[in-house]
Gaussian input, Z-matrix of N, CA and C with variables (Angstrom, degrees):
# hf/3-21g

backbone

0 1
 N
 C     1     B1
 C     2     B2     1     A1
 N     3     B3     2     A2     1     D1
 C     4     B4     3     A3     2     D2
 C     5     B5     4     A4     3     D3
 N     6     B6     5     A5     4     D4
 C     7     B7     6     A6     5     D5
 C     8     B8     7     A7     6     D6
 N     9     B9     8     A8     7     D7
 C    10    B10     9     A9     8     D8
 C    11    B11    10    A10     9     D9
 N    12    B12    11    A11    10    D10
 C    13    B13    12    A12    11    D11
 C    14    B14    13    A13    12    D12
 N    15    B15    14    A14    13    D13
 C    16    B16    15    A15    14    D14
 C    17    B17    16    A16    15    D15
 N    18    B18    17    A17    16    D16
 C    19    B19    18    A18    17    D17
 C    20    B20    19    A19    18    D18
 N    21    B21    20    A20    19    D19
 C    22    B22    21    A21    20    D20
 C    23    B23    22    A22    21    D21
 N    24    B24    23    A23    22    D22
 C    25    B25    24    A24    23    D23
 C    26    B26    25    A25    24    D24
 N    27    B27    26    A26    25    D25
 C    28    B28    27    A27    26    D26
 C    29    B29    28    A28    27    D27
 N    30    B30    29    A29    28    D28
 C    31    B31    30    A30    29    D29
 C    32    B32    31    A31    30    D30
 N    33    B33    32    A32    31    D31
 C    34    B34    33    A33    32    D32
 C    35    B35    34    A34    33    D33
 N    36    B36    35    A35    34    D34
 C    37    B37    36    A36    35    D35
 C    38    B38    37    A37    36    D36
 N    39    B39    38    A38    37    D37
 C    40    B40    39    A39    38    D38
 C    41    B41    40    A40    39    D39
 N    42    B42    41    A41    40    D40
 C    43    B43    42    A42    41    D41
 C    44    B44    43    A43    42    D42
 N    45    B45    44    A44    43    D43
 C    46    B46    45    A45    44    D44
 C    47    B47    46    A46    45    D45
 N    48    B48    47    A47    46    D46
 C    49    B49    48    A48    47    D47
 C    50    B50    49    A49    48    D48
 N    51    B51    50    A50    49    D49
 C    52    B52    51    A51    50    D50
 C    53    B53    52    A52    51    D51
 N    54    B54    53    A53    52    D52
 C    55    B55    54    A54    53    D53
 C    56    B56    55    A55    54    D54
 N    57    B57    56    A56    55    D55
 C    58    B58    57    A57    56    D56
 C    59    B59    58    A58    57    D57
 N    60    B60    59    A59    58    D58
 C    61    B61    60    A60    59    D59
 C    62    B62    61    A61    60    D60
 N    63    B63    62    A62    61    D61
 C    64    B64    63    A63    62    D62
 C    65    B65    64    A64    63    D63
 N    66    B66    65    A65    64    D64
 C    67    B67    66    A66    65    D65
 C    68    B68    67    A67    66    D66
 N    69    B69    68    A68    67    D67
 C    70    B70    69    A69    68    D68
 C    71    B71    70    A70    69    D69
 N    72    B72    71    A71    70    D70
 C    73    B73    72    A72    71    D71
 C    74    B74    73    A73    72    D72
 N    75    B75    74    A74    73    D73
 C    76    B76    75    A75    74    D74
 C    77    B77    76    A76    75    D75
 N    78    B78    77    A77    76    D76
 C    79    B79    78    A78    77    D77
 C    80    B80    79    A79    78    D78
 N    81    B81    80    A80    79    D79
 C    82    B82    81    A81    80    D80
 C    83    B83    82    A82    81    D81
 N    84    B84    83    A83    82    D82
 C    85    B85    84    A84    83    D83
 C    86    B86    85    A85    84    D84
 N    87    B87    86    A86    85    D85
 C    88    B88    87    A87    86    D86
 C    89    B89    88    A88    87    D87
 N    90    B90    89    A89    88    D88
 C    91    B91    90    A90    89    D89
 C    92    B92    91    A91    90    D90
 N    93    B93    92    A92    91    D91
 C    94    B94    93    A93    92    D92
 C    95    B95    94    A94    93    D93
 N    96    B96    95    A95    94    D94
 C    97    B97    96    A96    95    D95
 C    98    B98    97    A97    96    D96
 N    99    B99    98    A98    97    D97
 C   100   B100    99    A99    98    D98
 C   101   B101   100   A100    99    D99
 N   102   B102   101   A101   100   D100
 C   103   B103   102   A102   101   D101
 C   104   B104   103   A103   102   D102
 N   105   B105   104   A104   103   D103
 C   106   B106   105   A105   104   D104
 C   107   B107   106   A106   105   D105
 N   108   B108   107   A107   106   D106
 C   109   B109   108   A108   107   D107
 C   110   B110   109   A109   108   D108
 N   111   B111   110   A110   109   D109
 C   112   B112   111   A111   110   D110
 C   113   B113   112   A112   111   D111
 N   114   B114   113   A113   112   D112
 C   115   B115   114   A114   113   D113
 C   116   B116   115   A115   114   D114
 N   117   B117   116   A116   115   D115
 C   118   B118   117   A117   116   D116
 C   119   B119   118   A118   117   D117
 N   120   B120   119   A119   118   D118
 C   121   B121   120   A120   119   D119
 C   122   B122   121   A121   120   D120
 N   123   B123   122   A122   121   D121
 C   124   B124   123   A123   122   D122
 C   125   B125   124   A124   123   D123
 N   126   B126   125   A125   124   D124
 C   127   B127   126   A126   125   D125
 C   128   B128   127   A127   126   D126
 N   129   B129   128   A128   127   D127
 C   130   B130   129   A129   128   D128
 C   131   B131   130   A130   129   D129
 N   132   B132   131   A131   130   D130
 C   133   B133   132   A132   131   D131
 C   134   B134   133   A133   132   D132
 N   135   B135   134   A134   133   D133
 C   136   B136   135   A135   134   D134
 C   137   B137   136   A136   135   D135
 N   138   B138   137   A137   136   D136
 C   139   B139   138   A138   137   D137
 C   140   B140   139   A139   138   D138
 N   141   B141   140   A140   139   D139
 C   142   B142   141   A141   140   D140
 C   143   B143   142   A142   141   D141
 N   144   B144   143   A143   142   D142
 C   145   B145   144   A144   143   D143
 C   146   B146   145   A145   144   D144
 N   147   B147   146   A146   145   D145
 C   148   B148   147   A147   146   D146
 C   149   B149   148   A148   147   D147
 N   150   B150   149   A149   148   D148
 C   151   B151   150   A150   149   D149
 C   152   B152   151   A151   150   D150
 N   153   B153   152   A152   151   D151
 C   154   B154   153   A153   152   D152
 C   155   B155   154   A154   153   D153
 N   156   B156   155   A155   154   D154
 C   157   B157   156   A156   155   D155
 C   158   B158   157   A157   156   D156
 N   159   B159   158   A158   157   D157
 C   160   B160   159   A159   158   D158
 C   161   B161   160   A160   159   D159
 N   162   B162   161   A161   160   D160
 C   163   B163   162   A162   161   D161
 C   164   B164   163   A163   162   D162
 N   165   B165   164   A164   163   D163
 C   166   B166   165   A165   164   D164
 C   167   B167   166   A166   165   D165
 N   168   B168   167   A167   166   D166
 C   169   B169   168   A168   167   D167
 C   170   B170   169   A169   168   D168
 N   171   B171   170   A170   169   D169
 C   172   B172   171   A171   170   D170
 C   173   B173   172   A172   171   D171
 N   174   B174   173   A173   172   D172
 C   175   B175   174   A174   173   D173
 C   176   B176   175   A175   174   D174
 N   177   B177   176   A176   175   D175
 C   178   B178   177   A177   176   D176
 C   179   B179   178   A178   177   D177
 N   180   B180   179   A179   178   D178
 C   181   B181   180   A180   179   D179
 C   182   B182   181   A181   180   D180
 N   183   B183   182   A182   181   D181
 C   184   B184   183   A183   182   D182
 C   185   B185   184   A184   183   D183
 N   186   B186   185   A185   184   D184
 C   187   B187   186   A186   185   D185
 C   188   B188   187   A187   186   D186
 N   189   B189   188   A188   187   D187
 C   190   B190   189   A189   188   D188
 C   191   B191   190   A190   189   D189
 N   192   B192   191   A191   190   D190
 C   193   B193   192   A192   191   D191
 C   194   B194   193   A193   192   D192
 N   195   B195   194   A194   193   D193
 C   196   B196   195   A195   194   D194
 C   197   B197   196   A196   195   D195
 N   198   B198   197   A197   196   D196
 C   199   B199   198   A198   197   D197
 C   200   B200   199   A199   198   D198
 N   201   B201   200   A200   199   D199
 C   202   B202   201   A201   200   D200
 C   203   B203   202   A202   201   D201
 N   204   B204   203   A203   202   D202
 C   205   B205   204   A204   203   D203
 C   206   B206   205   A205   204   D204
 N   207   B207   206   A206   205   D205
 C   208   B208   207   A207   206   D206
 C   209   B209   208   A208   207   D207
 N   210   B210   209   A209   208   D208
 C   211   B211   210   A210   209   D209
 C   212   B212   211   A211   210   D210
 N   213   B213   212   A212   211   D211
 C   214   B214   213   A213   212   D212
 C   215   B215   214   A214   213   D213
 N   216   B216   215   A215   214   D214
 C   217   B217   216   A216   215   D215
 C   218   B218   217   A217   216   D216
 N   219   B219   218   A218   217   D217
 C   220   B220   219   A219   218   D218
 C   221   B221   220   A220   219   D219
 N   222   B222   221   A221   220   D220
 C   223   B223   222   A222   221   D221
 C   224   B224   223   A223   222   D222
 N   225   B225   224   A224   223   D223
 C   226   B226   225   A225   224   D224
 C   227   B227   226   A226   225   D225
 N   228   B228   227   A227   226   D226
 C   229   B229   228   A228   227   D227
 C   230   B230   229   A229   228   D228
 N   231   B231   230   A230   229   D229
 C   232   B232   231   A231   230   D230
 C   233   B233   232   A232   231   D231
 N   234   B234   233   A233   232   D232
 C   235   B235   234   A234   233   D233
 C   236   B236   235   A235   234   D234
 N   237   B237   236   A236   235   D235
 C   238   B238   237   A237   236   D236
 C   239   B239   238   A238   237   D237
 N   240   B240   239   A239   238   D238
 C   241   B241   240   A240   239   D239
 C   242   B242   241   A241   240   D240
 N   243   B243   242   A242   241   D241
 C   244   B244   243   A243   242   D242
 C   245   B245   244   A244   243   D243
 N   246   B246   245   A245   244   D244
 C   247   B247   246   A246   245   D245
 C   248   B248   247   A247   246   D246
 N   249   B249   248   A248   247   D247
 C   250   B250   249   A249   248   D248
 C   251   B251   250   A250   249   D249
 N   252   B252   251   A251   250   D250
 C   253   B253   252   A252   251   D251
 C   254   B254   253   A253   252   D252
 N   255   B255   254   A254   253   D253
 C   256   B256   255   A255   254   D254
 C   257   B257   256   A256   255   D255
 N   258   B258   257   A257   256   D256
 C   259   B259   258   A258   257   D257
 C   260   B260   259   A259   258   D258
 N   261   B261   260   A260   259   D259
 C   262   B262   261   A261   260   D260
 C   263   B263   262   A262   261   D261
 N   264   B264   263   A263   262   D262
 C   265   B265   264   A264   263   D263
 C   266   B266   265   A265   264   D264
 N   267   B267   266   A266   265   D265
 C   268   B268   267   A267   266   D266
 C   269   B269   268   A268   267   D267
 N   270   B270   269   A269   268   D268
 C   271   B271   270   A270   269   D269
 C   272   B272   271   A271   270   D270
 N   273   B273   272   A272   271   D271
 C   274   B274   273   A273   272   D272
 C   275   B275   274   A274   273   D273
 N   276   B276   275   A275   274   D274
 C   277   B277   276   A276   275   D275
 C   278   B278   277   A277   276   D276
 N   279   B279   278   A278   277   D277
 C   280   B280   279   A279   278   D278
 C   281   B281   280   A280   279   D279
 N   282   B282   281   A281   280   D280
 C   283   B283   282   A282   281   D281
 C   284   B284   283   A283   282   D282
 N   285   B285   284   A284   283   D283
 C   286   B286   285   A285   284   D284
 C   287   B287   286   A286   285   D285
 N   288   B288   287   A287   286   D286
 C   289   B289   288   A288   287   D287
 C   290   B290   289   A289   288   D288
 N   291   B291   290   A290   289   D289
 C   292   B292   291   A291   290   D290
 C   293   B293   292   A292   291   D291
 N   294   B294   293   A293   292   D292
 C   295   B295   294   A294   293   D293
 C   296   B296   295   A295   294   D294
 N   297   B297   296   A296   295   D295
 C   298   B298   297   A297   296   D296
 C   299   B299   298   A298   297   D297
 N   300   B300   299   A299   298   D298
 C   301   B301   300   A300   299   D299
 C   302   B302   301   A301   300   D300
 N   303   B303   302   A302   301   D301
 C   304   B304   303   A303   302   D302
 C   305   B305   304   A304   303   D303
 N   306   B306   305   A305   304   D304
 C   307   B307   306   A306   305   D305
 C   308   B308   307   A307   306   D306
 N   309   B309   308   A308   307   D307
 C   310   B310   309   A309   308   D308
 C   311   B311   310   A310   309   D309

   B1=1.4443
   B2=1.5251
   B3=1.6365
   B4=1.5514
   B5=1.3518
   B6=1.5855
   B7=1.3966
   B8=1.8468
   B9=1.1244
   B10=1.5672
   B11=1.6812
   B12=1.4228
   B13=1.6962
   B14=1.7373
   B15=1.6343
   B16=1.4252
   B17=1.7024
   B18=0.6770
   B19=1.6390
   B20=1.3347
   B21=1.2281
   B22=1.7654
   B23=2.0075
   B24=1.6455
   B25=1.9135
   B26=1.5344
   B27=1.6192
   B28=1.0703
   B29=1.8419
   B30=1.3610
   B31=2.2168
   B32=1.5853
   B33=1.3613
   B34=1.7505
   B35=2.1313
   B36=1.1467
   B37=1.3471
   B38=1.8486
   B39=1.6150
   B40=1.7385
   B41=1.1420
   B42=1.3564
   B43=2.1237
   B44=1.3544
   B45=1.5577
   B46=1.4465
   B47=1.2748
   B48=1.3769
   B49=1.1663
   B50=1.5547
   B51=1.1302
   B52=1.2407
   B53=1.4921
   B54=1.6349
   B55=1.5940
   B56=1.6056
   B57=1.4391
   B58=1.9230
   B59=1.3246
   B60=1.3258
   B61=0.9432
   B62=1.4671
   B63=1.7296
   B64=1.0465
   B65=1.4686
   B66=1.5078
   B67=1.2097
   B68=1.7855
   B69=1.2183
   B70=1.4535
   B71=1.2091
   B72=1.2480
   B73=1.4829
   B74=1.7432
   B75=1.5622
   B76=1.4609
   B77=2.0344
   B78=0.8912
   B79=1.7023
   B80=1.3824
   B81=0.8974
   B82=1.9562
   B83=1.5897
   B84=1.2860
   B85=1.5656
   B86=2.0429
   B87=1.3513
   B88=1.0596
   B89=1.2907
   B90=1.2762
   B91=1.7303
   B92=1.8331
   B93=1.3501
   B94=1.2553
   B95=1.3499
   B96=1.0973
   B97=1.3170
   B98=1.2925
   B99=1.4007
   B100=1.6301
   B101=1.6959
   B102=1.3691
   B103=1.3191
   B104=1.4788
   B105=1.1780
   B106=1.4212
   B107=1.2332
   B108=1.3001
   B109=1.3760
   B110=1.8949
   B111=1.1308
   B112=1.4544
   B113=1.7770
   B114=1.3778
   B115=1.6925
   B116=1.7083
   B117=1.2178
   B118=0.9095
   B119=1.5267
   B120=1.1242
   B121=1.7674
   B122=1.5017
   B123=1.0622
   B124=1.4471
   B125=1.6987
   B126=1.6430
   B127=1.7683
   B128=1.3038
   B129=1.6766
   B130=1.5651
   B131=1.5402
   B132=1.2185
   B133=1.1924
   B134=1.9560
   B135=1.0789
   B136=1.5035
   B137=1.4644
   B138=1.1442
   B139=1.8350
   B140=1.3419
   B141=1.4116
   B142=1.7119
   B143=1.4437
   B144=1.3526
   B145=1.5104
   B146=2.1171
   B147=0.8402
   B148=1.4552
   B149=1.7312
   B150=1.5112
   B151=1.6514
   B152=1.7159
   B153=1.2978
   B154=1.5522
   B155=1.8765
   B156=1.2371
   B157=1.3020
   B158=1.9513
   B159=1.1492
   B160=1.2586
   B161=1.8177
   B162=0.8414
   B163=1.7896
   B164=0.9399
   B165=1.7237
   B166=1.3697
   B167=1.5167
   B168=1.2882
   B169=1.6740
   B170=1.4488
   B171=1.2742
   B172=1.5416
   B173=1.2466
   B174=1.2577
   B175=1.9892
   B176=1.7071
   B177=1.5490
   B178=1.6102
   B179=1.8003
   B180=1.7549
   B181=1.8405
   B182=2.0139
   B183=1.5399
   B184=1.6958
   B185=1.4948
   B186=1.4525
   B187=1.5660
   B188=1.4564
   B189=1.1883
   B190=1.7917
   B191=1.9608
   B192=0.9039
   B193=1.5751
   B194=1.1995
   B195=1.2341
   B196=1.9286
   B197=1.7731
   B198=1.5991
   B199=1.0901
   B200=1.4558
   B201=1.8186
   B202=1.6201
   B203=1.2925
   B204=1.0521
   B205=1.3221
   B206=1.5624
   B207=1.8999
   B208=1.5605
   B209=1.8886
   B210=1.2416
   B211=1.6409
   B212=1.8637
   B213=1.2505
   B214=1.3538
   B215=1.7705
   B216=0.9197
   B217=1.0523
   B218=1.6643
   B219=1.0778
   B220=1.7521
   B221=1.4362
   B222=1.3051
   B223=1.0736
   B224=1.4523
   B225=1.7985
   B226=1.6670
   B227=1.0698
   B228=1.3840
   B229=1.6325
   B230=1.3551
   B231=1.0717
   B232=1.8836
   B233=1.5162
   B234=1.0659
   B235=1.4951
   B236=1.4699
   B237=0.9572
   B238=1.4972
   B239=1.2600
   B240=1.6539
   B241=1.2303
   B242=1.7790
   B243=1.6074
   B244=1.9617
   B245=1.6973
   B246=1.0732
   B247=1.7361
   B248=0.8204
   B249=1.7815
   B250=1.3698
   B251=1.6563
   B252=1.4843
   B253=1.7273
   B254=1.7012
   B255=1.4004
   B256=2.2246
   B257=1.4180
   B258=1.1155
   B259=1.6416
   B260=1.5550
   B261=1.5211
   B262=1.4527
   B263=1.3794
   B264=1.2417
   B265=1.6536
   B266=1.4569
   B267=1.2642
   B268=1.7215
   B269=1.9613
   B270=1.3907
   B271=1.3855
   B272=1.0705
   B273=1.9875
   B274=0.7963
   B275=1.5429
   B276=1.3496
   B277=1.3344
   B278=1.5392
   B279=1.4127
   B280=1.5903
   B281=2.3315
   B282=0.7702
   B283=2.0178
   B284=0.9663
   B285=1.3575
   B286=1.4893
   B287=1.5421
   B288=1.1348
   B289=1.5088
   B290=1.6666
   B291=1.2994
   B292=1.2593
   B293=1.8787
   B294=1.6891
   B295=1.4102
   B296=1.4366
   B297=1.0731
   B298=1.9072
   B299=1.0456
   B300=1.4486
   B301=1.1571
   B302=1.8755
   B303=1.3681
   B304=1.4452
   B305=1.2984
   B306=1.1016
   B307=1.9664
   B308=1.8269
   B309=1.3661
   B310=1.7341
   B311=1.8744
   A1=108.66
   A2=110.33
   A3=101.09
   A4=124.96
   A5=112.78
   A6=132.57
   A7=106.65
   A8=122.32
   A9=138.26
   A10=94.77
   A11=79.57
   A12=97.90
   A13=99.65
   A14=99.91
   A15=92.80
   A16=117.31
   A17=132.39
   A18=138.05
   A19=122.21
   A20=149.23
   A21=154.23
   A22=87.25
   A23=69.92
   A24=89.82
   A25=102.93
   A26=131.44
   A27=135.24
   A28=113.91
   A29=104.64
   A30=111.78
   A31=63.09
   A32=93.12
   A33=118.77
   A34=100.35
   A35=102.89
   A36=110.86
   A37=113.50
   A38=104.14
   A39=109.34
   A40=113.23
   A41=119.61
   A42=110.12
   A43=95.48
   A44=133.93
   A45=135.83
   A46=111.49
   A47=132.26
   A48=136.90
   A49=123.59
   A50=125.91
   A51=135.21
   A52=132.02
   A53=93.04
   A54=117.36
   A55=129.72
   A56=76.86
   A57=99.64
   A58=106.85
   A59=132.88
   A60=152.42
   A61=110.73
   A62=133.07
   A63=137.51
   A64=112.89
   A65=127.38
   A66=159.28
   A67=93.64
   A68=123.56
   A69=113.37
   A70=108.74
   A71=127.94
   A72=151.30
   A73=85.75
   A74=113.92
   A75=115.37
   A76=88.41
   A77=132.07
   A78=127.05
   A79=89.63
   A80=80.68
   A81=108.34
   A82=93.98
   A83=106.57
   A84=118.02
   A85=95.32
   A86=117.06
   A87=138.08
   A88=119.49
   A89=132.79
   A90=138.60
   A91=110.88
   A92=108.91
   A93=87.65
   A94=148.91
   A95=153.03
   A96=147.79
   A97=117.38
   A98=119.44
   A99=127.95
   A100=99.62
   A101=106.01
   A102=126.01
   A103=115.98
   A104=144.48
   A105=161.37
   A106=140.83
   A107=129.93
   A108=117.63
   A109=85.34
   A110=118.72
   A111=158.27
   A112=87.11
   A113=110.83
   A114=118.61
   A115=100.48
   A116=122.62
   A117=114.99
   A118=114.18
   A119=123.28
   A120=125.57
   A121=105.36
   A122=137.29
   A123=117.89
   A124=113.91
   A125=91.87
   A126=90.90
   A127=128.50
   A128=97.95
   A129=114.55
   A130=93.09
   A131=130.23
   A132=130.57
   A133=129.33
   A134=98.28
   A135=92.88
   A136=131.06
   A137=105.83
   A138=115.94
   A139=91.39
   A140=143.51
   A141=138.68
   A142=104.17
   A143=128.78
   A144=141.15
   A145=98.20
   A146=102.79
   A147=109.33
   A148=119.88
   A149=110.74
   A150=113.18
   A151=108.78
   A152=97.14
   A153=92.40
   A154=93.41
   A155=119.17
   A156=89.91
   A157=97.31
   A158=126.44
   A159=134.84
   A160=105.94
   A161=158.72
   A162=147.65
   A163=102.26
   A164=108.39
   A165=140.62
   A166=107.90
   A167=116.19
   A168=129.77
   A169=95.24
   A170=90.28
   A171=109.40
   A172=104.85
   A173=151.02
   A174=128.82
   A175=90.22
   A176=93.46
   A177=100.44
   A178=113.84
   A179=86.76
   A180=89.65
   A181=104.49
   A182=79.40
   A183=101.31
   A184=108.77
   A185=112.92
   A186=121.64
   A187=119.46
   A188=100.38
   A189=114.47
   A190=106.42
   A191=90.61
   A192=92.16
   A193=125.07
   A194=107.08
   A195=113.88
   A196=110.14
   A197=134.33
   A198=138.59
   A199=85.15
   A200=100.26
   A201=115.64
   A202=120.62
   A203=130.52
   A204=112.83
   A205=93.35
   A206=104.22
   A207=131.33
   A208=82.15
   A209=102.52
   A210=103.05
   A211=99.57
   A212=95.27
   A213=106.58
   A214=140.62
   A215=163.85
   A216=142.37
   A217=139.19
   A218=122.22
   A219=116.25
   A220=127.96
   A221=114.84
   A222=126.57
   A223=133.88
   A224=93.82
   A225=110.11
   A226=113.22
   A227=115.56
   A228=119.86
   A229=110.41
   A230=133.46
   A231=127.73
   A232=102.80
   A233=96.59
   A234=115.41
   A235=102.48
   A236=131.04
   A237=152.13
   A238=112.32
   A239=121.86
   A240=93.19
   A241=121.93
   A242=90.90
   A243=83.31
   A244=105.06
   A245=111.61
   A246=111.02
   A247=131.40
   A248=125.26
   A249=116.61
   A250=118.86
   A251=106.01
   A252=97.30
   A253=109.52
   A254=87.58
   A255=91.15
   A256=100.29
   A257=96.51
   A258=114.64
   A259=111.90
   A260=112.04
   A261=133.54
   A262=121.74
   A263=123.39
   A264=126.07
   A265=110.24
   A266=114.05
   A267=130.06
   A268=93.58
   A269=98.44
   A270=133.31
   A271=98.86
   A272=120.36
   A273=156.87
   A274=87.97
   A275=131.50
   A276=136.79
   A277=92.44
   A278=117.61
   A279=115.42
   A280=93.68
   A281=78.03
   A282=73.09
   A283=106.84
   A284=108.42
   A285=137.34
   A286=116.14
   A287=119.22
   A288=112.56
   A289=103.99
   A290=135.82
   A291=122.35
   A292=80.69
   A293=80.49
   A294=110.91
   A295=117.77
   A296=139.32
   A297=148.35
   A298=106.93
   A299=114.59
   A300=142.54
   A301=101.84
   A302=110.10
   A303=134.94
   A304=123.45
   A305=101.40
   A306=120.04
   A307=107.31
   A308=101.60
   A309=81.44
   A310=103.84
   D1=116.45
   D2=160.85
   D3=-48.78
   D4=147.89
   D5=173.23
   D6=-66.65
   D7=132.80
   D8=160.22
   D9=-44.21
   D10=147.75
   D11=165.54
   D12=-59.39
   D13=143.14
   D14=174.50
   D15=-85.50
   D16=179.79
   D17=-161.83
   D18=-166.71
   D19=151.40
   D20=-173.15
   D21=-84.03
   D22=112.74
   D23=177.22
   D24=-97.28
   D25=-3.33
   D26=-158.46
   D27=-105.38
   D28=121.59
   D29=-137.77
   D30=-111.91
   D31=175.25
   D32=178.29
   D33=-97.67
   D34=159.99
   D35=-178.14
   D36=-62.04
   D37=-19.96
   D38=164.25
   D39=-94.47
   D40=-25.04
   D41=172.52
   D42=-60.53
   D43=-46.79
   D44=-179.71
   D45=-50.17
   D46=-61.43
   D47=171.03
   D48=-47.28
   D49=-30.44
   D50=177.91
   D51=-102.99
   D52=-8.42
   D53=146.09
   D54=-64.71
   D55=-62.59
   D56=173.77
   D57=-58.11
   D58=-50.77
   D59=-169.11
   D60=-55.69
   D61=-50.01
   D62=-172.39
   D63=-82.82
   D64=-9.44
   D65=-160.45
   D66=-102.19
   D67=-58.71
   D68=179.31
   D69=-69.46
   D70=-56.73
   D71=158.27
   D72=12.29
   D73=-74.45
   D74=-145.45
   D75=-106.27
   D76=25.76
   D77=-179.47
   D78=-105.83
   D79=-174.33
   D80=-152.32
   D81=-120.17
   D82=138.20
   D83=-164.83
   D84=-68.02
   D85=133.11
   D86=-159.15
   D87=68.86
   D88=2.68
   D89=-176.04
   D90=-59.65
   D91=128.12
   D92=177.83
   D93=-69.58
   D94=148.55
   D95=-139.34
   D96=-115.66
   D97=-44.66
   D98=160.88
   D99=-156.58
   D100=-137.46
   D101=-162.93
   D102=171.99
   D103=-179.83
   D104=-171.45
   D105=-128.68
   D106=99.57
   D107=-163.01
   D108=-101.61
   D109=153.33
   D110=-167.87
   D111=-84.60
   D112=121.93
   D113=163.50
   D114=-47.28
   D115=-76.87
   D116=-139.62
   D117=-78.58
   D118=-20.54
   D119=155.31
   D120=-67.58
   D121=-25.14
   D122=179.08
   D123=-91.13
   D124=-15.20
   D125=153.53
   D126=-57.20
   D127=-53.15
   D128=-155.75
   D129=-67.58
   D130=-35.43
   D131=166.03
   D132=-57.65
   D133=-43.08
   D134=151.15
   D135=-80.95
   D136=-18.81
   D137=178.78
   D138=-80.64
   D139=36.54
   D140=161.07
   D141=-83.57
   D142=127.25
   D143=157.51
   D144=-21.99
   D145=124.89
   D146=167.73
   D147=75.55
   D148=-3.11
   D149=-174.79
   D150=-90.00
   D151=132.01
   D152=-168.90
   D153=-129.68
   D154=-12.24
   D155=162.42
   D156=-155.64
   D157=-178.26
   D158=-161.45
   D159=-93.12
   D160=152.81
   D161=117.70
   D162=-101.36
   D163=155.48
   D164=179.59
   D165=-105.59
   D166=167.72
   D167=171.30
   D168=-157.33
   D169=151.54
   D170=-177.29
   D171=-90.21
   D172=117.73
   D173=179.30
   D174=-145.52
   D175=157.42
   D176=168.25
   D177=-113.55
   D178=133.48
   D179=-178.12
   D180=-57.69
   D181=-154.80
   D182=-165.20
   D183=-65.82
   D184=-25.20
   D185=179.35
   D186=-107.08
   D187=11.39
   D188=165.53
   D189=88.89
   D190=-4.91
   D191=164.81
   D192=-43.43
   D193=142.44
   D194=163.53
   D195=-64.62
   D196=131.37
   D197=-179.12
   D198=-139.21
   D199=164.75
   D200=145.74
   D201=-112.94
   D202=139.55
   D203=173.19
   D204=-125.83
   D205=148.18
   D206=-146.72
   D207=-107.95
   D208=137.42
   D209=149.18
   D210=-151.36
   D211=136.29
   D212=159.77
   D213=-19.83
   D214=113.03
   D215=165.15
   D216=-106.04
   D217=107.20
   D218=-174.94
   D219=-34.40
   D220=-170.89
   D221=171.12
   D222=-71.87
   D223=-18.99
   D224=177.04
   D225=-102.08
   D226=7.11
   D227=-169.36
   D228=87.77
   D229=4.93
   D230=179.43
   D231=-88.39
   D232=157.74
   D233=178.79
   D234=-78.40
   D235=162.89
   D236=152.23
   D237=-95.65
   D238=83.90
   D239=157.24
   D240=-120.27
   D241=30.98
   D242=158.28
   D243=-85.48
   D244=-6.34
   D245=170.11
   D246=-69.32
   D247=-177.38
   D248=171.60
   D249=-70.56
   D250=120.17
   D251=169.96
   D252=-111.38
   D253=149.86
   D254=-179.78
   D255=-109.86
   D256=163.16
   D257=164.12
   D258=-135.68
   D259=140.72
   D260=175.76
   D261=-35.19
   D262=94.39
   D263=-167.96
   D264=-155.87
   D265=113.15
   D266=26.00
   D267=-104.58
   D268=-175.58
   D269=168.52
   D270=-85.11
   D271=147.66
   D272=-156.53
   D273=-144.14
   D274=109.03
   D275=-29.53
   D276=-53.51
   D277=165.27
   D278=3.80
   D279=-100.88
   D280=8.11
   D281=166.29
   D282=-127.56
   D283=110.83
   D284=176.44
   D285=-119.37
   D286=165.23
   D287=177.08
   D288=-104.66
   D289=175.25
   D290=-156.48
   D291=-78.11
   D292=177.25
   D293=-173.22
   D294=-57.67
   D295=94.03
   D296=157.37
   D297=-112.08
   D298=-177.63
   D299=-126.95
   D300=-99.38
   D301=-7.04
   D302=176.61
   D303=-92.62
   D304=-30.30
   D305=-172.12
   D306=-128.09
   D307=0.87
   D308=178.53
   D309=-146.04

């Protein structure tokens, strides 16, 4: 599958807020909120011969949780998955960063 025209993926710190925001709006008191991928695995994951941009999937871990898991994507739009792929770790709760306008 061809890749989309590329486009400015980069929102202001209130489009974020009012994203995040509409997302708690409808969750369920303790639901998780995001999670953390590690700089340097989401490097090593773009530093792959041929990956020019990231995809996401929505999947649930071993305890039925909401996760993402990261895989690479080429130049033709395919995924990589003889590459490195990540998954969302930790949960947000219970590691969160203090309280802003993203998480509260």
């Amino acid at each position: 599958m061809a890749l989309p025209p590329k486009y400015n993926q980069i929102i202001s710190p209130v489009e974020a807020s009012k994203l995040t925001g509409k997302y708690r709006e409808q969750a369920e008191i303790g639901a998780i909120k995001g999670g953390l991928f590690w700089k340097e695995y989401v490097q090593k994951l773009l530093d792959q011969p041929g990956c020019v941009a990231l995809r996401y999937y929505y999947a649930l871990d071993d305890k039925g949780n909401p996760t993402i898991v990261l895989v690479g994507v080429d130049g033709d739009g395919n995924d990589m998955t003889n590459g490195i792929i990540l998954e969302i770790s930790p949960f947000c709760p219970p590691i969160c960063s203090i309280s802003n306008s993203l998480n509260t």
